[in-house]
VEXVO-166000 format. One line per 10 residues: number of its first residue (from 1); for each residue x negated, y negated, z negated of N, C-alpha, C. Coordinates in Angstrom, 3 decimals, padded with zeros to 6 digits, always signed. Atoms other than C-alpha are relative to their C-alpha. Example, Ala and Ser with C-alpha at 12.3 -4.5 7.8 and 13.67 -1.06 7.14 Angstrom:
1 = -000.890/+001.190/+000.000/-012.300/+004.500/-007.800/-000.900/-001.200/+000.000 | +000.820/+001.190/+000.060/-013.670/+001.060/-007.140/+000.770/-001.090/-000.730
% end
This chain:
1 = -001.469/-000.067/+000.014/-043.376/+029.328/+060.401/+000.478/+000.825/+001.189 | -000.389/-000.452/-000.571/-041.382/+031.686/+061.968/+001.072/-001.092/+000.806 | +000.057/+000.578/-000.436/-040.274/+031.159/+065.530/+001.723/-000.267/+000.019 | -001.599/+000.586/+000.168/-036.475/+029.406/+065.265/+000.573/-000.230/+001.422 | -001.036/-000.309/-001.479/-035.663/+029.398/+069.257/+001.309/+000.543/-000.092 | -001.208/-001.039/-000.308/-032.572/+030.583/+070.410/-000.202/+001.118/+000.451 | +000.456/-001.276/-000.467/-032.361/+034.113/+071.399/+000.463/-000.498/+001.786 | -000.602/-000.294/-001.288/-031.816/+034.364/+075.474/+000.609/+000.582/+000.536 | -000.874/-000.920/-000.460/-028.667/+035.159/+076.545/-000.426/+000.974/+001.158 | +000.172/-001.031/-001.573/-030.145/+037.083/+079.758/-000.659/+000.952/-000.681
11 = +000.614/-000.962/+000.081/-032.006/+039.535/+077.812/+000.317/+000.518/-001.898 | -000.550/-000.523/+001.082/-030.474/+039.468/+074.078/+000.869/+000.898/+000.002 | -001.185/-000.432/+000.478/-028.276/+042.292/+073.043/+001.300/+000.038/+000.017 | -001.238/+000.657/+000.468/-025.797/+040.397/+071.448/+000.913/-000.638/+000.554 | -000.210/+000.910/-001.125/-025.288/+038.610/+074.479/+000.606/+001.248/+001.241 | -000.003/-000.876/-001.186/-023.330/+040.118/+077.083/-000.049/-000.681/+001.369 | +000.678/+000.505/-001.213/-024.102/+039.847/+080.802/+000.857/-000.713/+000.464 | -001.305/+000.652/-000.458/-021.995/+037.532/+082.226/-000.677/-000.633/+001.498 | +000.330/+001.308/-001.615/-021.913/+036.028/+086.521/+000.166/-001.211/-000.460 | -000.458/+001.522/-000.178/-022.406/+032.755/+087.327/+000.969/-000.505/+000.176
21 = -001.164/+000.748/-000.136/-019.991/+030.557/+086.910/+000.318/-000.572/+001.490 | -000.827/+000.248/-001.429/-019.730/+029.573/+090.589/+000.209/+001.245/+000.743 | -000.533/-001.067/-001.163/-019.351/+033.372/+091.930/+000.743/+000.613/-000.929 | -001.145/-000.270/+000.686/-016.683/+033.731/+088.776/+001.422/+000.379/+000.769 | -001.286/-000.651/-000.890/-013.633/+035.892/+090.556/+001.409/-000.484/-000.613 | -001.217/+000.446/+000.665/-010.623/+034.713/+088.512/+000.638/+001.269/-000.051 | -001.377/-001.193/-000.406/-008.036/+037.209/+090.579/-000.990/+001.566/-000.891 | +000.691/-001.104/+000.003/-010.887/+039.859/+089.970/+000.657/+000.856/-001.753 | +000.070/-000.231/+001.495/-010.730/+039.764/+086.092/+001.415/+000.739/-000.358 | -001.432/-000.783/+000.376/-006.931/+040.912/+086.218/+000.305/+001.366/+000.525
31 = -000.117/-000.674/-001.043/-007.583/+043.503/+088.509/-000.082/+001.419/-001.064 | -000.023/-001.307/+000.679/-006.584/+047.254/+087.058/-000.201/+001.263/+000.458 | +000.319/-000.676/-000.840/-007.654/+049.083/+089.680/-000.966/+001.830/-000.456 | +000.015/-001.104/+000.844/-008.667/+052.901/+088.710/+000.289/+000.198/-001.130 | -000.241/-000.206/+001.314/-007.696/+052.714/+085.352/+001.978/+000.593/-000.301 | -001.427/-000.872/+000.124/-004.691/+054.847/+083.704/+000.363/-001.004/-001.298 | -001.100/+000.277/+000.818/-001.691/+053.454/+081.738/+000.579/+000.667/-000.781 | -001.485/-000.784/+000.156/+000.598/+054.758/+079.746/+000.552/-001.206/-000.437 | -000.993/+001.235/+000.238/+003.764/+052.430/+078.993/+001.254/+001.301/-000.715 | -001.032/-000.587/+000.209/+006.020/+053.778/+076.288/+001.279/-000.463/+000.074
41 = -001.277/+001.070/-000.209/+009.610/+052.493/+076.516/-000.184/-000.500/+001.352 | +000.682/+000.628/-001.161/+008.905/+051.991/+080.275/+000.781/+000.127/+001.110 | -000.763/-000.162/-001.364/+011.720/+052.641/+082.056/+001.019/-000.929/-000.051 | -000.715/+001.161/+000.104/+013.611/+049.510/+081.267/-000.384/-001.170/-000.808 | +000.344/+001.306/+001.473/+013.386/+046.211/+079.418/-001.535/-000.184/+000.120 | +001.493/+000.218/+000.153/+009.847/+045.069/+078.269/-000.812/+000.763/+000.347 | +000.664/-001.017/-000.343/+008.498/+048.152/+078.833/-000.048/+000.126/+001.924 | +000.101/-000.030/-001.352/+009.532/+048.250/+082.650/-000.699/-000.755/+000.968 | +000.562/+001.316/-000.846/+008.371/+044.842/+083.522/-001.674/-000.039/-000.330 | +001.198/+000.122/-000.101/+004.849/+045.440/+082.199/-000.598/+001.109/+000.919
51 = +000.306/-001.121/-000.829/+004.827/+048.655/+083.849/-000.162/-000.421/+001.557 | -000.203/+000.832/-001.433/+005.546/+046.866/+087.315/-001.387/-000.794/+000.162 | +001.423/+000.803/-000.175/+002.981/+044.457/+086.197/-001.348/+000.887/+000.521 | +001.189/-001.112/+000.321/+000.152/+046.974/+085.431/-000.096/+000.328/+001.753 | +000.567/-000.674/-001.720/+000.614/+048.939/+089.092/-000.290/-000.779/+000.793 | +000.542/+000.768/-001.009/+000.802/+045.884/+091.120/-001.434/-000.264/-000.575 | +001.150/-000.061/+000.162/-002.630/+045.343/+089.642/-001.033/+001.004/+000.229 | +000.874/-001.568/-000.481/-003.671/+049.001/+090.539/-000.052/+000.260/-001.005 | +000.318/-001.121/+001.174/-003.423/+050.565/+087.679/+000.946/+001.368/+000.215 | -000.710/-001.265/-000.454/-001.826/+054.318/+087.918/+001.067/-000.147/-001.870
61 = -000.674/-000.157/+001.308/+000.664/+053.986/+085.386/+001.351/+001.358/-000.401 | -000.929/-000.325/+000.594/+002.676/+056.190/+083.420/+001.547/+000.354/-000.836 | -000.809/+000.325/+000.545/+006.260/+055.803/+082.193/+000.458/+000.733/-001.003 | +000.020/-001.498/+001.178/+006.973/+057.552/+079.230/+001.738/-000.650/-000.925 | -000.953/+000.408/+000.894/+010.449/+057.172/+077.507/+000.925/+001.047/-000.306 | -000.400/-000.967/+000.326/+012.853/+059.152/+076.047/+000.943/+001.081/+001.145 | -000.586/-000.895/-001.175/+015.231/+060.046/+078.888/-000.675/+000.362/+001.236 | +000.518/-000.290/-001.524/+013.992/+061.956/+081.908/+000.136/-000.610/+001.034 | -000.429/+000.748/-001.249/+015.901/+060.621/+084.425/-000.317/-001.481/+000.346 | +000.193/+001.336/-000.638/+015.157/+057.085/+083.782/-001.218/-000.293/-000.119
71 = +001.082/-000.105/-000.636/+011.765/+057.973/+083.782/-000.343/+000.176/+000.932 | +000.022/-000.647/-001.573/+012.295/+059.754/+087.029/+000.396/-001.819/+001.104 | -000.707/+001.406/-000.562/+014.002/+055.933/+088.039/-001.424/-000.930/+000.295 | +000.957/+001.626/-000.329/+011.701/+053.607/+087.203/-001.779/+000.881/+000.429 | +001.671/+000.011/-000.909/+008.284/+055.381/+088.547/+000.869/+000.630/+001.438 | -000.307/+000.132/-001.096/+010.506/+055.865/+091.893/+000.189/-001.247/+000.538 | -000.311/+001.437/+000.068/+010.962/+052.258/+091.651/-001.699/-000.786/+000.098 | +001.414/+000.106/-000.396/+007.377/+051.756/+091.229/-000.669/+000.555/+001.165 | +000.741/-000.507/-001.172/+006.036/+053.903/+093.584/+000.759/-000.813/+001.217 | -000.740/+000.416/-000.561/+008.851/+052.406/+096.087/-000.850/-001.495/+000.691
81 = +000.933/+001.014/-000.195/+006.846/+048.740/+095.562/-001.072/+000.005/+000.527 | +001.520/+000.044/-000.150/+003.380/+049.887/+096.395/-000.556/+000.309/-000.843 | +001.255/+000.101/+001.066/+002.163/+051.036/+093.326/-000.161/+001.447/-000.251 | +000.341/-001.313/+000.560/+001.269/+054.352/+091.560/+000.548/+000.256/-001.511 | -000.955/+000.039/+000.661/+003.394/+055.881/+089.032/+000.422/+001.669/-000.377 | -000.601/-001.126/+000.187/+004.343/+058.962/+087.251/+001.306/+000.094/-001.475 | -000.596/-000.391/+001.165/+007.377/+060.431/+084.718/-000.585/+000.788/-001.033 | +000.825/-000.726/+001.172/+006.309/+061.694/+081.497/+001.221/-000.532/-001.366 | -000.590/+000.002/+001.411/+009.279/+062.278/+079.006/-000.297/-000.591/-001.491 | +000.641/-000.151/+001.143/+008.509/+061.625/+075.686/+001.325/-000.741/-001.374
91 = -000.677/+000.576/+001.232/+010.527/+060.848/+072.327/-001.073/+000.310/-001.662 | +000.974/+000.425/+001.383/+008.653/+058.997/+069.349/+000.039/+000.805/-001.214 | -000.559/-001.186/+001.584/+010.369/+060.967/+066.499/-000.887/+001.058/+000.338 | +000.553/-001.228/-000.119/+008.626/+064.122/+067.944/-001.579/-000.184/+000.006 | +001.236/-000.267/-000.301/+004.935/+064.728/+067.549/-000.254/+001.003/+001.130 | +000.751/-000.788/-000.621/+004.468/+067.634/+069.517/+000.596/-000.789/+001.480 | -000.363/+000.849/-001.146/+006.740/+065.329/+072.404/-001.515/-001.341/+000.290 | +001.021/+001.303/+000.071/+003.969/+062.731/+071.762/-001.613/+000.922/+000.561 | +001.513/-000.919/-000.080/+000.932/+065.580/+072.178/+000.324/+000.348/+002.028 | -000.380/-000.647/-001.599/+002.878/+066.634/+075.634/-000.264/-000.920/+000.564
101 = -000.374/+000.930/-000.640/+003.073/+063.265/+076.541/-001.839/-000.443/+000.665 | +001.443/+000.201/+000.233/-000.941/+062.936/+076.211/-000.738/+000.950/+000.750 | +000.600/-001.023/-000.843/-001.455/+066.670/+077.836/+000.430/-000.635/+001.158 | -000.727/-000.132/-001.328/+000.602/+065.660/+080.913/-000.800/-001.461/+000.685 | +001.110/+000.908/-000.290/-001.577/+062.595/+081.366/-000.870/+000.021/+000.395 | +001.035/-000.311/-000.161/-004.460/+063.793/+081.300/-000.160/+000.782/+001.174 | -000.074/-001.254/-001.889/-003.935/+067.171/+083.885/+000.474/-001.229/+000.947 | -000.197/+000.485/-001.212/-002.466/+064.483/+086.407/-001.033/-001.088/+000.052 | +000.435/+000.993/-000.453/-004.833/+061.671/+086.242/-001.255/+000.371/-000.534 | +001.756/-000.401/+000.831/-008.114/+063.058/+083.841/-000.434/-001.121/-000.879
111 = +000.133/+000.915/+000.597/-007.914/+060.206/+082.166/+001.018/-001.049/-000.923 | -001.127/+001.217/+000.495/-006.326/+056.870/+079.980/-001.045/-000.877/-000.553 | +000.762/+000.962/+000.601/-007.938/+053.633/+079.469/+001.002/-001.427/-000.504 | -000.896/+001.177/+000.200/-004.697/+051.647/+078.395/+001.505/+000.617/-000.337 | -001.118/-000.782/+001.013/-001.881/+052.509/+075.549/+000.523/-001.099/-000.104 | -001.041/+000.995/+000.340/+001.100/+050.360/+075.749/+000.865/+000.723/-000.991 | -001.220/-000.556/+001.398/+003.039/+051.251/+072.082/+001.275/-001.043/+000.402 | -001.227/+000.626/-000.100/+006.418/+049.709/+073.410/+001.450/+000.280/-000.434 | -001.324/-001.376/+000.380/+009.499/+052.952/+072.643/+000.309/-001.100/-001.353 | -000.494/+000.653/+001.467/+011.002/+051.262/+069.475/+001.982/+000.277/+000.074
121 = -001.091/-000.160/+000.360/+014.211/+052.026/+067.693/+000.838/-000.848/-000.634 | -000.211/+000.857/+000.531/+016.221/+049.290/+066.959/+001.252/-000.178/-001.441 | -000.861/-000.538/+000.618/+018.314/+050.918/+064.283/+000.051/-001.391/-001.099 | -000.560/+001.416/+001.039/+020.433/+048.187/+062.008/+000.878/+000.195/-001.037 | -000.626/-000.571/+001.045/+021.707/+048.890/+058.807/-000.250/-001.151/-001.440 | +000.624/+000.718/+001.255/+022.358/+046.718/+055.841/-000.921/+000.986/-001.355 | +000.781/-000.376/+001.136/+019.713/+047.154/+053.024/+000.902/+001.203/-000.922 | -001.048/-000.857/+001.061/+022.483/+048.663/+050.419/+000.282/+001.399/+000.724 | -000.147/-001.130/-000.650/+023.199/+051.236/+052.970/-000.957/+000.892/+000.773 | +001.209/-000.831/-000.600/+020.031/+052.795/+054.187/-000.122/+001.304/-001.306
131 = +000.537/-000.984/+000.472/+019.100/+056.262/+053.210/-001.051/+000.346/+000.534 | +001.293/-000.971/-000.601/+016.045/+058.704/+053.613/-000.001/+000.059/+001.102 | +000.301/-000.917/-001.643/+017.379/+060.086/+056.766/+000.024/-001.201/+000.800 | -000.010/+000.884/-001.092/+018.477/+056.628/+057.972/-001.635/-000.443/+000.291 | +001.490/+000.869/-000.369/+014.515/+055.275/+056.926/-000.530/+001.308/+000.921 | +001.328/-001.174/-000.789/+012.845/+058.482/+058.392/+000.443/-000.384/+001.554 | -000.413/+000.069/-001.337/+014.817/+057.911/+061.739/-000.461/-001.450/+000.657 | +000.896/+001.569/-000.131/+013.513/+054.070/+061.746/-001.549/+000.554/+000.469 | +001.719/-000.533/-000.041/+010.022/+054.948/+060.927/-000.840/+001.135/+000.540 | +000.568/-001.176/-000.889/+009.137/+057.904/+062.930/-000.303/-000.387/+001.214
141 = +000.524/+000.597/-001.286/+009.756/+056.249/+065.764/-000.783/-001.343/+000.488 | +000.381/+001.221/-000.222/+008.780/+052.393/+065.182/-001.422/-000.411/-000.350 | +000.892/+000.283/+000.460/+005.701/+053.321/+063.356/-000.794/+001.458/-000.248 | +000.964/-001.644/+000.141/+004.702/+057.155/+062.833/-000.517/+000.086/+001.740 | +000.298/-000.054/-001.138/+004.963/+057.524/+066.514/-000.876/-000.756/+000.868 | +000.953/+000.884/-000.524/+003.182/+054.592/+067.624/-001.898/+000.391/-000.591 | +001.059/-000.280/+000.407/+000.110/+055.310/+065.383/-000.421/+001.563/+000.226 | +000.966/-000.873/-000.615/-000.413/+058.999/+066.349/-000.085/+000.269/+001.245 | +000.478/+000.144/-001.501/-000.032/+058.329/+070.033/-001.354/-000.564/+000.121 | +000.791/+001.072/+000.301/-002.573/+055.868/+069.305/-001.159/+000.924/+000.153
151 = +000.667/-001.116/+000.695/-004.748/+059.073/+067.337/-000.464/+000.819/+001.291 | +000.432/-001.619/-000.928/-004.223/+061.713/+070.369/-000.981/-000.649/+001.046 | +001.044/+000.311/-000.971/-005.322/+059.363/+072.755/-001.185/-000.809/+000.057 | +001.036/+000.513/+000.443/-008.229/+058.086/+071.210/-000.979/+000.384/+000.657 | +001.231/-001.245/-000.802/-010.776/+061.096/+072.690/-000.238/-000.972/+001.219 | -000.014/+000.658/-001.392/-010.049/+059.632/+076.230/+000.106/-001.768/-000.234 | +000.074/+001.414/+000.416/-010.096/+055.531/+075.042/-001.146/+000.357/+000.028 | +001.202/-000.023/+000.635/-013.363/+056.427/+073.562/-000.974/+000.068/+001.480 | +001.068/-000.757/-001.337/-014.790/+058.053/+077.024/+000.031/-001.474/+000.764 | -000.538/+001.026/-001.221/-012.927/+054.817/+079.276/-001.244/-001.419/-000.418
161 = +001.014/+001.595/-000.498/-015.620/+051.467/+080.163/+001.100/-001.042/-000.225 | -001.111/+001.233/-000.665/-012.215/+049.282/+080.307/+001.053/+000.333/-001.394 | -001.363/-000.788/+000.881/-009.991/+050.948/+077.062/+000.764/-001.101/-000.665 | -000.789/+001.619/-000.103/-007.266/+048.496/+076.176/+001.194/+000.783/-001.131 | -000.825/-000.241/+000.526/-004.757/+049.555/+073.263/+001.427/-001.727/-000.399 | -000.861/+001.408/-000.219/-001.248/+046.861/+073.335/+001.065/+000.840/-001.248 | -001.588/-000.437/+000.769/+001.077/+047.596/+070.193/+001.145/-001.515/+000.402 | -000.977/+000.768/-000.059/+004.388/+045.647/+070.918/+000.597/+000.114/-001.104 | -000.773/-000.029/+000.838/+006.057/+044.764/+068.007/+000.851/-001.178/-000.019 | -001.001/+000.470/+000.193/+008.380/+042.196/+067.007/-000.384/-001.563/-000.251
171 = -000.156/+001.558/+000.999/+008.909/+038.230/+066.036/+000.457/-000.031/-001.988 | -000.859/-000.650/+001.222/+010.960/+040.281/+063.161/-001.491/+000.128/-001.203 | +001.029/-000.360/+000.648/+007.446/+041.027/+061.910/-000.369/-001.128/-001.099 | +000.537/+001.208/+000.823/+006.949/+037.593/+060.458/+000.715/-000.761/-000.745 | -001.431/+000.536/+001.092/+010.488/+036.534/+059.161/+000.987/+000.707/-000.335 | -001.050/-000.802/+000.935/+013.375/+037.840/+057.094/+000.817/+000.365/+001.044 | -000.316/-000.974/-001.048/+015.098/+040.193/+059.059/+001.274/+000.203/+000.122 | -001.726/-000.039/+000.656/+018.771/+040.857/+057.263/+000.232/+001.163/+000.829 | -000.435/-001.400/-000.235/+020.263/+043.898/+058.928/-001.108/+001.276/+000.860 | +001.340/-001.170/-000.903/+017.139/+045.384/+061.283/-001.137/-000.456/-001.134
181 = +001.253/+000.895/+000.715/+014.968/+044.886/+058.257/-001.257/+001.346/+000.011 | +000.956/-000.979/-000.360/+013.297/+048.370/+058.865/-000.537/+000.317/+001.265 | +000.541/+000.182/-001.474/+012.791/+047.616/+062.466/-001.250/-001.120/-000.247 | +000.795/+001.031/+000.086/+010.766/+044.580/+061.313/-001.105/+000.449/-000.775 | +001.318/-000.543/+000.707/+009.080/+046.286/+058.727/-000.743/+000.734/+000.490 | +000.765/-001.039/-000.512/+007.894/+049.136/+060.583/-000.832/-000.590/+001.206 | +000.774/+000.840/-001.141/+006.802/+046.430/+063.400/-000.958/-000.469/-001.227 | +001.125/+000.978/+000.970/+004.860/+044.612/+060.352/-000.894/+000.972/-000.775 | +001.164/-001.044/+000.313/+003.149/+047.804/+059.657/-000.168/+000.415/+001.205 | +000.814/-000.002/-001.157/+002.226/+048.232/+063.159/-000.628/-001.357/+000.411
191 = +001.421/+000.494/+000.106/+000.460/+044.995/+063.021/-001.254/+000.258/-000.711 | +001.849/-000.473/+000.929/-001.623/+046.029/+060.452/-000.136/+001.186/+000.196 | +000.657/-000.909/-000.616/-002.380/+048.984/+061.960/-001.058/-000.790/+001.113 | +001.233/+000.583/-000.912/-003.692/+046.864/+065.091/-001.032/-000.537/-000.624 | +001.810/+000.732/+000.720/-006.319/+044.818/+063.102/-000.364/+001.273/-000.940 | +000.800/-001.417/+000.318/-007.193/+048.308/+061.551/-000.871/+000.584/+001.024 | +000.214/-001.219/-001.429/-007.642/+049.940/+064.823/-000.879/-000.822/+000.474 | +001.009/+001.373/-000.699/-009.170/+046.467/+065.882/-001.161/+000.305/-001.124 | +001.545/+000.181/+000.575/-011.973/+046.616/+063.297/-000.688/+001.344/-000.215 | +000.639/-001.150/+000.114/-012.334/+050.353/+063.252/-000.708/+000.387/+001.620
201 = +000.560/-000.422/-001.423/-012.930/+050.762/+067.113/-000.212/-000.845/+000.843 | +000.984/+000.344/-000.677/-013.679/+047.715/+068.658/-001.409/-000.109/+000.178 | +001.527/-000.058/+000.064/-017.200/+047.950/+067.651/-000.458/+001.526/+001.233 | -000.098/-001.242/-001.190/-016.650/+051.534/+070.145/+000.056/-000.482/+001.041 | -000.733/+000.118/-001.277/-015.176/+049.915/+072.830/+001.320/+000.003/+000.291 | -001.212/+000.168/+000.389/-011.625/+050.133/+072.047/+000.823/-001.217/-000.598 | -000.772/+000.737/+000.526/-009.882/+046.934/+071.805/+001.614/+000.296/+000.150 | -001.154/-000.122/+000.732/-006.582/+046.883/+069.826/+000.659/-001.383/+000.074 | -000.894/+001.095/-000.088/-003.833/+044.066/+070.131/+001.295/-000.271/-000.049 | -001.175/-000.211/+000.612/-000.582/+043.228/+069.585/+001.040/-001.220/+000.690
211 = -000.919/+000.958/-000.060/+002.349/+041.314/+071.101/+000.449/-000.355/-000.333 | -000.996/+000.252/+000.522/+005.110/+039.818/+069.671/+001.274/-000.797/+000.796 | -000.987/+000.250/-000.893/+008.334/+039.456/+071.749/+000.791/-000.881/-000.696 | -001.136/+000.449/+000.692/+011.173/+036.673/+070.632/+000.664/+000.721/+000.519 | -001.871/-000.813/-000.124/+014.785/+037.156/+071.445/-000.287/-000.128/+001.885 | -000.059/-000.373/-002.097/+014.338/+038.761/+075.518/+001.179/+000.864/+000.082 | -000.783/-001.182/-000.543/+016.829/+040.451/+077.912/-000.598/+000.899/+000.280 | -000.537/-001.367/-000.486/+017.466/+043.253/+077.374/+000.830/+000.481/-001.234 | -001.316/-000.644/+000.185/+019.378/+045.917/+076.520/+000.202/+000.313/-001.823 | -000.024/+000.202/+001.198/+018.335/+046.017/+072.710/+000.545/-001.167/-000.624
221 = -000.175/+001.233/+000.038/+019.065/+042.478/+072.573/+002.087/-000.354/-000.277 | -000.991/-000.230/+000.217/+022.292/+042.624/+074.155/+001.168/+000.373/-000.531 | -000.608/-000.562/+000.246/+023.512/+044.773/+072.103/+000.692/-000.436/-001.458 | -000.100/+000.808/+001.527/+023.562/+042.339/+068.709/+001.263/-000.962/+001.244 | -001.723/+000.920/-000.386/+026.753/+040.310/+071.127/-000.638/-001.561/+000.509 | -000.120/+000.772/-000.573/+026.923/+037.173/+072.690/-000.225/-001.280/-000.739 | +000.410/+001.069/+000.541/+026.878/+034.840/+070.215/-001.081/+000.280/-001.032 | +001.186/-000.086/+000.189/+024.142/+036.555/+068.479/-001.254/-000.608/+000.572 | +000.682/+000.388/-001.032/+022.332/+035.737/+071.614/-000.352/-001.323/+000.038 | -000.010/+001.511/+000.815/+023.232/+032.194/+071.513/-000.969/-000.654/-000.849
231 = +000.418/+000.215/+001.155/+022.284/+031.755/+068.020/-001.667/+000.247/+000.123 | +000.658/-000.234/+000.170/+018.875/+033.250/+068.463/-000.653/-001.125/+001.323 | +000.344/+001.477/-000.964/+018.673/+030.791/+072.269/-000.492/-001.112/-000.597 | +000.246/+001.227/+000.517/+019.297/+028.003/+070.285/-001.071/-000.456/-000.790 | +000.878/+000.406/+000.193/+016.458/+028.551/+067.948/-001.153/-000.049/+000.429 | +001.515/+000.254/-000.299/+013.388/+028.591/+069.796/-000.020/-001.846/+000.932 | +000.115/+001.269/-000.344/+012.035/+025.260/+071.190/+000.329/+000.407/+001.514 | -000.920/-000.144/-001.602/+012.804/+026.210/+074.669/+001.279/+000.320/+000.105 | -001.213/+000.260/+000.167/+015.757/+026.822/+073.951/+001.299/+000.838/+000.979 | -000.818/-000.815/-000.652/+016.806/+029.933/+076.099/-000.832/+001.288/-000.716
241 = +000.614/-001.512/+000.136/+016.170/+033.776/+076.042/-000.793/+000.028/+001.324 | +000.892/-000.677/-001.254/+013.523/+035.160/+077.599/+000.173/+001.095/+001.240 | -000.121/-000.789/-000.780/+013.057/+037.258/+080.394/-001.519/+000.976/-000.037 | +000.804/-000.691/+000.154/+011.376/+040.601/+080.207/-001.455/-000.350/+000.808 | +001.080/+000.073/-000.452/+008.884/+039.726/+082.992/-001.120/-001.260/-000.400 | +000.259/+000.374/+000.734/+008.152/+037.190/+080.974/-001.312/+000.614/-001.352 | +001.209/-000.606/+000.642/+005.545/+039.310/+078.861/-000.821/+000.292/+000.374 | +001.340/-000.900/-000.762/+003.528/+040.831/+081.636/-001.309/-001.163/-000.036 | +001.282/+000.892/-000.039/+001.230/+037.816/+081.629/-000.854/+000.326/-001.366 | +000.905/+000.003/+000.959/+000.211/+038.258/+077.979/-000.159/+001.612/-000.146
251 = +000.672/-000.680/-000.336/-000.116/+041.839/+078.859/-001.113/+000.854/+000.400 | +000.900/-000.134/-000.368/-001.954/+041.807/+081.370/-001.720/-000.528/-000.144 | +001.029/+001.156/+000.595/-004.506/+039.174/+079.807/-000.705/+001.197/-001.520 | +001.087/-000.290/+000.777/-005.141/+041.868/+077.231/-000.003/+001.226/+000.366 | +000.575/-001.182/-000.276/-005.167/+044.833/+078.872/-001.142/-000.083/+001.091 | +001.121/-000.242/-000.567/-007.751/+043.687/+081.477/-001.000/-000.663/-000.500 | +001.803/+000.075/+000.197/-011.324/+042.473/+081.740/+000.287/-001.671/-000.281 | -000.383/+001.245/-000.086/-009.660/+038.794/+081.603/+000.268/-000.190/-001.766 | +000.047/+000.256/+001.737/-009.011/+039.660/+077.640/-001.564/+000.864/-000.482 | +001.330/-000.440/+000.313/-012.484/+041.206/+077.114/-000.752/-000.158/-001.289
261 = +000.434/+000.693/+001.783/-013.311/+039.081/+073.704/+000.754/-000.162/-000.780 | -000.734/+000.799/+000.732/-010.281/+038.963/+072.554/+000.826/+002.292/-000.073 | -000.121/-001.269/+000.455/-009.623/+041.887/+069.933/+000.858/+000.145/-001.565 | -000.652/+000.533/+001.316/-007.117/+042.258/+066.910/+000.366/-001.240/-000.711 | -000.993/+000.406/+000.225/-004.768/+039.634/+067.257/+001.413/+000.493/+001.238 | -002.154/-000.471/-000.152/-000.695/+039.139/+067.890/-000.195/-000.844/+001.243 | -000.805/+001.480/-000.649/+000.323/+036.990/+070.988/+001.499/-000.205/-000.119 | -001.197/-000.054/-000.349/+003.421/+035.754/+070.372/+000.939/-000.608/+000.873 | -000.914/+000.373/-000.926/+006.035/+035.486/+072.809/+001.139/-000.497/-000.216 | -001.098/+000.572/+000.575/+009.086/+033.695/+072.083/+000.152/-001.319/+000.076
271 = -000.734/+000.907/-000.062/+009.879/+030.528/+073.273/-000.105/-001.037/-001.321 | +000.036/+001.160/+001.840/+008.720/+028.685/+069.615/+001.263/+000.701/-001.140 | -000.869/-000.729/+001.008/+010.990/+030.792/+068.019/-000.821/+000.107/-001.612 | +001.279/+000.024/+001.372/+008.198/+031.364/+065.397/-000.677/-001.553/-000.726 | +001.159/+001.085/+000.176/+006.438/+028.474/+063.565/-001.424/+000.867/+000.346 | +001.721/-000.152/-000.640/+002.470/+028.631/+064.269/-000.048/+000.720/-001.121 | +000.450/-000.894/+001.345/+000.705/+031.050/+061.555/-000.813/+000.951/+000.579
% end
């Protein structure tokens, strides 16, 4: 009879190397130290506060959003803190803005081992009234754009020891939506892109993942009114709105070495806003 042992983690394969549990670093595992960012949507809101996160961890991050200037803001704001930080324009609708965004990366740093998909368009339109141009203007940016940023910077993921892809999408993704219902959809086809991307390239080295934000400040938020706000407070079990810095933890948990096994799923954020599923 063949021999039925266990295999030995210290010299199987399948098994990866892991320290002893008493010279286990904790702080270490979060640590982002040489590794490049990009953060789209990054000069305010969700996008800003992970960006903040990321550098204080040492990571050289990127800010990439549509306006210049408040790209020019928030990596003066970063750098300002202690961290490392560059502007890098970019608007989702545009491919060849999305290819620049990927050249200009690369010449300043030679590298990217960490794609935050955050830029999103929160365009709101009842059903009856959507057209072509309104869906193309949704979906270019909430979901074309996200997936060939994804594409360009694959080459350089592929090369990186540490490569970390984060789509941000929505709570919208999982329930009926009523006037942003193409914001939700195009988030609910950027989850299933991540568990695509998750089963096509983590076996590479490329883990893929996915947030899911409830109702947070900011300025997208705001902009549905006051008792919108409210209304959306009242339903989660905590029973307030979030706060952007509020995400950087589940972030940072999967963009470093601290999420390591953990590849194509959602975390969602939100206060119980969601049932479990």
């Amino acid at each position: 009879m063949a021999d039925s042992a266990a295999p030995d983690p210290a010299t199987h394969p399948q098994f990866a190397p892991r320290p002893d549990s008493a010279s286990l670093d904790a702080a270490k595992m979060f640590d982002l130290s040489g590794r490049v960012a990009i953060v789209t949507g990054g000069s305010r809101g969700i996008g800003l506060s992970i960006a903040h996160g990321f550098a204080a961890q040492g990571a050289k991050v990127v800010v990439a959003s549509r306006k210049a200037d408040a790209c020019d803001t928030a990596a003066a704001e970063i750098t300002a803190a202690g961290g490392q930080a560059q502007a890098a324009p970019v608007h989702m609708g545009d491919l060849d803005s999305v290819n620049r965004l990927v050249d200009a990366t690369l010449e300043h740093y030679g590298q990217i081992d960490i794609l935050v998909n955050n830029a999103a368009n929160p365009l709101g339109v009842p059903m009856e009234d959507i057209t072509p141009q309104i869906w193309d203007k949704s979906f270019t940016v909430n979901l074309r754009g996200p997936f060939f940023l994804f594409q360009r910077c694959l080459p350089s993921l592929l090369e990186s020891d540490h490569a970390s892809v984060i789509n941000v999408i929505s709570v919208g993704a999982y329930i009926p939506a009523g006037i942003t219902s193409m914001y939700s959809a195009a988030k609910a086809g950027l989850l299933s892109f991540t568990r695509s991307m998750a089963g096509e390239y983590s076996p590479h080295g490329v883990r893929v993942n996915a947030i899911a934000p409830g109702t947070v400040d900011t300025a997208m938020t705001r902009n549905t009114g006051p008792e919108a706000m409210d209304r959306m407070a009242d339903l989660s079990h905590i029973g307030r709105i979030g706060h952007p810095d509020e995400l950087v933890g589940a972030a940072l948990l999967l963009a470093s070495d601290a999420g390591s096994y953990i590849t194509g799923q959602c975390i969602i954020v939100d206060g119980g806003f969601v049932p479990p599923r």
